[in-house]
VEXNULUM-13976 format. One record per residue (C-alpha): residue in one letter; chain; x, y, z. Coordinates in Angstrom, 1 decimal, padded with zeros to 4 digits. Last residue first. Layout:
// VEXNULUM-13976
> type,mol,X,Y,Z
> A,A,X,Y,Z
...
This chain:
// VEXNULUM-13976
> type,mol,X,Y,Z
> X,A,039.4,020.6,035.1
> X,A,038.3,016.4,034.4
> X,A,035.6,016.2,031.9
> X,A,032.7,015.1,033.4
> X,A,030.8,018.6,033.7
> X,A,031.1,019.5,030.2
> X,A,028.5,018.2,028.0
> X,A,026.5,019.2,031.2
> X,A,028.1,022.9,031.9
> X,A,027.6,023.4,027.8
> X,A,024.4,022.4,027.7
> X,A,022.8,024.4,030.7
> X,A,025.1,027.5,028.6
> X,A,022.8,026.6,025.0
> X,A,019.9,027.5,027.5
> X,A,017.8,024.2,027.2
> X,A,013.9,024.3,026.1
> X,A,011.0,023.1,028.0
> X,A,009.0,019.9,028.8
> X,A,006.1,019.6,031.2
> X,A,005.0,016.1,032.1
> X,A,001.9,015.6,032.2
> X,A,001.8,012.0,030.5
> X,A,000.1,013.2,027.7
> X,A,002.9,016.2,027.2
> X,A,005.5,013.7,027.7
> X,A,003.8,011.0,025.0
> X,A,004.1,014.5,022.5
> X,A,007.2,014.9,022.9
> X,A,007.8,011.3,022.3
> X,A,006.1,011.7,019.3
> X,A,008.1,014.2,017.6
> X,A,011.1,012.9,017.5
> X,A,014.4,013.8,019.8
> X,A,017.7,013.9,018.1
> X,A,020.0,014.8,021.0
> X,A,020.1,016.0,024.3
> X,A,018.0,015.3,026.7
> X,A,017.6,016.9,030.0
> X,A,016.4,015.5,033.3
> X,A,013.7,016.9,036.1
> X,A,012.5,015.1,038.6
> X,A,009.7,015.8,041.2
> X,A,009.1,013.6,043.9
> X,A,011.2,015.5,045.9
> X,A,013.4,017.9,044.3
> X,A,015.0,016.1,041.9
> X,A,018.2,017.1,038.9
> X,A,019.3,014.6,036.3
> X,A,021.5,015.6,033.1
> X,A,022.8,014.0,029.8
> X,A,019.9,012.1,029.0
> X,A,019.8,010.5,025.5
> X,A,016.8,008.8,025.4
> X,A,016.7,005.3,025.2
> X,A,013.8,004.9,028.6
> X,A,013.3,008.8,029.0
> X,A,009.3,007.9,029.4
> X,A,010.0,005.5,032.2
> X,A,012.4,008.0,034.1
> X,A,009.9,011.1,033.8
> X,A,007.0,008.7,035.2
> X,A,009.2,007.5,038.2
> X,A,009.9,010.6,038.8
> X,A,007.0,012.8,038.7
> X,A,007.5,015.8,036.2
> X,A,010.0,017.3,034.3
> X,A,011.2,016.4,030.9
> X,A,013.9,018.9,029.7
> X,A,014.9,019.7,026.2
> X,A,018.0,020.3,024.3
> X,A,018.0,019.9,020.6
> X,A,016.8,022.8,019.1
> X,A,019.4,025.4,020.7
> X,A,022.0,023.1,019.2
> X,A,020.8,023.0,016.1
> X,A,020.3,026.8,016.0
> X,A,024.4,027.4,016.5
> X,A,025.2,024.6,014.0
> X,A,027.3,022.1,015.6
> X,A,031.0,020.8,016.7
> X,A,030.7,019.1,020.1
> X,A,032.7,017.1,022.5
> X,A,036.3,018.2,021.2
> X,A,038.8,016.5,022.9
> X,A,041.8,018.9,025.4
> X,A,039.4,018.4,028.5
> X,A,036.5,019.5,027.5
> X,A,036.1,021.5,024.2
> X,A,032.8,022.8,022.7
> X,A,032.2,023.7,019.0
> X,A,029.4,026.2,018.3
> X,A,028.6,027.8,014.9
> X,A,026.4,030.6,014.4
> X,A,027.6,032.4,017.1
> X,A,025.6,036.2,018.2
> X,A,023.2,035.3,020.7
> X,A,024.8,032.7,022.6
> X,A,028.2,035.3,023.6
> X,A,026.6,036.6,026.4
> X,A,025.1,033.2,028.0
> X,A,028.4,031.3,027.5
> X,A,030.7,033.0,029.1
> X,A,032.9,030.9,028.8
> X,A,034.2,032.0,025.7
> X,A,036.8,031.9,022.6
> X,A,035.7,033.9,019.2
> X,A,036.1,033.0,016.0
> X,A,035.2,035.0,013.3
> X,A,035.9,034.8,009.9
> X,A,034.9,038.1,007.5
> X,A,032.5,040.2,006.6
> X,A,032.7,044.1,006.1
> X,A,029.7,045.9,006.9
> X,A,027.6,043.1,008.5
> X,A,030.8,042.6,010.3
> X,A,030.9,046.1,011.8
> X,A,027.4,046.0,012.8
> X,A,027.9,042.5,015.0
> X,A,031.8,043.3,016.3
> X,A,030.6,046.7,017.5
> X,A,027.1,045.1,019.4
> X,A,029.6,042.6,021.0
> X,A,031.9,045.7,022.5
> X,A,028.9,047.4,023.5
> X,A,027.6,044.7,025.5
> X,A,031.4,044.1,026.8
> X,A,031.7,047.4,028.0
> X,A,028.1,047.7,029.8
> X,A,029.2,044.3,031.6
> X,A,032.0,045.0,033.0
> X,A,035.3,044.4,030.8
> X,A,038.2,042.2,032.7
> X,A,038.2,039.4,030.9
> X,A,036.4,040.4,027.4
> X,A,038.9,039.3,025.0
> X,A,038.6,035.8,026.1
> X,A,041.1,035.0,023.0
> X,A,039.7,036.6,019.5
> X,A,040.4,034.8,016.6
> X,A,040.1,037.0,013.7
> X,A,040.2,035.4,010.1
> X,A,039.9,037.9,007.1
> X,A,041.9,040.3,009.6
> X,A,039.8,043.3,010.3
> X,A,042.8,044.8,011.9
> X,A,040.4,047.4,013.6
> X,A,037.8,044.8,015.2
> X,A,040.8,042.7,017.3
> X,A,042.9,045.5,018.2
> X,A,039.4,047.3,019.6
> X,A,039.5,044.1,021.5
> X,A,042.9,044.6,022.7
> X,A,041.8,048.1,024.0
> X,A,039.0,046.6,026.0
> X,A,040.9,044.1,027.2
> X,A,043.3,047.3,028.7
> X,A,040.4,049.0,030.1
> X,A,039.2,046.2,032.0
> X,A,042.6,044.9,033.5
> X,A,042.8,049.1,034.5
> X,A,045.0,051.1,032.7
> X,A,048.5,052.1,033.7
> X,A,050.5,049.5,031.7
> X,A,048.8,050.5,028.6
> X,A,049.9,053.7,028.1
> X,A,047.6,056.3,027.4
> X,A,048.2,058.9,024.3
> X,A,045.2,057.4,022.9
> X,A,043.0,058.4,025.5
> X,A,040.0,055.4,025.6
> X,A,036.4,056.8,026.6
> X,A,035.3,054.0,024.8
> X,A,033.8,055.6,021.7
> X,A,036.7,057.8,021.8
> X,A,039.2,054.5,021.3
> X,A,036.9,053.1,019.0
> X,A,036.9,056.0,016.8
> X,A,041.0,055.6,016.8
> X,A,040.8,052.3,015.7
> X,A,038.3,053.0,012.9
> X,A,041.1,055.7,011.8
> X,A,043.6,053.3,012.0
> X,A,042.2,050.6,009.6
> X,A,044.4,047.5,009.5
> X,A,043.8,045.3,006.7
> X,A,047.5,045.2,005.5
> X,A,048.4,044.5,009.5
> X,A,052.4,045.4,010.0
> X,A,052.3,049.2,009.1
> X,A,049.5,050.2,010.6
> X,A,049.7,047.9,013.4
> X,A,052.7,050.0,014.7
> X,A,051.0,053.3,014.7
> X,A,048.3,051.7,016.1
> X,A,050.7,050.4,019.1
> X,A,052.4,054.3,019.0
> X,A,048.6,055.8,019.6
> X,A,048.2,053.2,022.8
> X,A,051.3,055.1,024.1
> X,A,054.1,052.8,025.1
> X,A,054.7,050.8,027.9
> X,A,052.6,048.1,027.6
> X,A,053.5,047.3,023.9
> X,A,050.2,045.0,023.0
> X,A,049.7,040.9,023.7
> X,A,046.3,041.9,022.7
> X,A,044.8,042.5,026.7
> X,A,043.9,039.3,026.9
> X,A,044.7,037.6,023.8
> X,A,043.6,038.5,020.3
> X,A,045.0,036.3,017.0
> X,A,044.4,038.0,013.8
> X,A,045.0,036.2,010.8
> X,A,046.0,038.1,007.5
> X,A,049.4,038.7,008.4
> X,A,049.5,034.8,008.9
> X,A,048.9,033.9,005.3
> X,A,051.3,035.9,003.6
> X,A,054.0,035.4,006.6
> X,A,053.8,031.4,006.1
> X,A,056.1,030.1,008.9
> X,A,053.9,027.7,010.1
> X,A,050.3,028.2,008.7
> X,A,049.8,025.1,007.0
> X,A,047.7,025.5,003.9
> X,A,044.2,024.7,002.4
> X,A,042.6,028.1,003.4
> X,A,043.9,027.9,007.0
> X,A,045.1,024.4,007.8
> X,A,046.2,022.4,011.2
> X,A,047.7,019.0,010.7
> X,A,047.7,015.9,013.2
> X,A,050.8,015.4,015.6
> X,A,052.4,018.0,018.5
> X,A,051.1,020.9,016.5
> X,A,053.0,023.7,016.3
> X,A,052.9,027.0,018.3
> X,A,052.4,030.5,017.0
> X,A,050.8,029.5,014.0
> X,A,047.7,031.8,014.2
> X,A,046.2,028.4,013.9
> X,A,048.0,026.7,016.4
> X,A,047.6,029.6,018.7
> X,A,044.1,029.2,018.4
> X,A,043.9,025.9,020.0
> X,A,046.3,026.2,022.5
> X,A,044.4,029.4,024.0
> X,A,041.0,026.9,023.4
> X,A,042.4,024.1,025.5
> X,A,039.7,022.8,028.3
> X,A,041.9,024.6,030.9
> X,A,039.0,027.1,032.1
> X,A,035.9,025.9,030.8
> X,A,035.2,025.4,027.3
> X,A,033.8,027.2,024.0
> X,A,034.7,027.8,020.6
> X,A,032.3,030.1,019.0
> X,A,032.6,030.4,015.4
> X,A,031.0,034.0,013.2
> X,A,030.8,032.7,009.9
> X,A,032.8,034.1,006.4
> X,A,034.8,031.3,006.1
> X,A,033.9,027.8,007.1
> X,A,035.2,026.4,010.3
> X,A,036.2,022.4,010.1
> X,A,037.3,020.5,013.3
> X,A,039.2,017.6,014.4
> X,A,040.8,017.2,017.8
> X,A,042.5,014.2,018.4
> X,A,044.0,015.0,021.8
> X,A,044.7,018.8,022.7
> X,A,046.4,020.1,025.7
> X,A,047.8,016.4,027.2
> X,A,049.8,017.0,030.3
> X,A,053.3,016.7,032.3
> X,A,055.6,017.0,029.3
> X,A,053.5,018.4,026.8
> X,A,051.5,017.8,024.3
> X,A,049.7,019.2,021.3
> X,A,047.4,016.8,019.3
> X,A,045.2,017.6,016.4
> X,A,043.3,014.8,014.2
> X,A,042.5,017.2,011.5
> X,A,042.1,020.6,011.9
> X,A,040.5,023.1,009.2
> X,A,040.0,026.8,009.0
> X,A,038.0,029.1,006.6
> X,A,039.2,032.2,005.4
């Protein structure tokens, strides 16, 4: 399912969410949408699950407005922290429950997951750890294998053994049965390896929608003597500046030709590429948080 917004706004009384925000995710892709804390990626994707409505602009999934479409929004899957699940029942009573409500839903992956996670199914929710319970909201998230899942932060709360294995799930389960992806981050580093899509928000706007490997391509730093590194960025698109001594260092983001590569490398000054996170904290850094 693929998902467009055009010229999205939500606001509210005392803030601005989303402003102008226009976007296009083809279907069948795996979509990160990343931002710091606050930047608006919850509001985001509850527009498109349609649990809240757009303020002005129009949200559509497969050509049509969510709102109050229950043929289109039983097949999206919208994950929160912890899957917005019944805390006080048994997690076997919750699959129980998304067996009837999800079409897509597949019970007895579910209940591999659980055992694959050292999850019992006749747990309740409410007495597992903030870990334990993300982790059973992302099993939520892979089970339903809605043709568009948005999963929320799913991993707050997951150490890092869980949330490699979690990734490495979502990865061989949707070579096996493919669908739209899009998954809400900070941590940027983790989730790199498996987006082919990237679209940052800061501050409610959207500062960047690209192809995963573009992204990766375009960032480079220059670093060398100063005043050499400055002359040779003359027009370049800098977007961060870091010295220690005589030594500067910037990065460049942006359409960068061959040639003045190659003047760096003459000049010796040593270039190298940018972590897609490095991007995303200086694409970010001036929006206010």
């Amino acid at each position: 399912m693929n998902v467009t917004l055009e010229d999205v706004s939500v606001r509210f009384p005392e803030t601005t969410a989303l402003d102008s925000v226009s976007l296009h995710w083809s279907e069948g892709r795996i979509h990160g949408l990343l931002g710091r804390n606050g930047a608006g990626k919850s509001t985001l994707l509850s527009l498109i699950a349609a649990a809240r409505r757009p303020t002005s602009g129009s949200v559509r999934v497969q050509g049509q407005d969510p709102w109050e479409r229950g043929a289109l929004t039983e097949r999206i899957c919208l994950v929160r922290e912890s899957g917005d699940l019944l805390d006080d029942d048994p997690i076997s009573d919750t699959l129980g429950m998304l067996e009837t409500l999800r079409p897509t839903f597949d019970r007895r992956y579910a209940e591999d997951l659980l055992d694959s996670f050292g999850l019992r199914p006749k747990a309740k929710l409410r007495t597992l750890s903030r870990g334990q319970r993300s982790t059973v909201g992302a099993i939520v998230g892979l089970a339903t294998r809605a043709p568009l899942t948005l999963l929320d932060e799913v991993h707050l709360g997951m150490d890092a053994p869980t949330r490699q294995r979690f990734y490495d799930e979502l990865i061989a389960d949707y070579a096996e049965n493919p669908r739209t992806y899009v998954i809400s981050s900070h941590l940027i580093a983790e989730l790199e390896p498996i987006v082919e899509t990237v679209s940052i928000l800061g501050a409610g706007s959207l500062v960047l929608q690209a192809e995963a490997d573009d992204v990766r391509t375009r960032g480079v730093t220059l670093t060398g003597p100063a005043a050499t590194v400055t002359e040779l960025a003359q027009g370049l698109p800098v977007i961060g500046s870091r010295d220690l001594g005589p030594t500067r260092q910037l990065t460049l983001f942006g359409e960068l030709d061959a040639s003045a590569l190659e003047r760096a490398r003459a000049a010796g000054v040593e270039t190298g590429a940018v972590p897609l996170q490095d991007l995303f904290i200086h694409l970010t850094e001036e929006a206010p948080r």
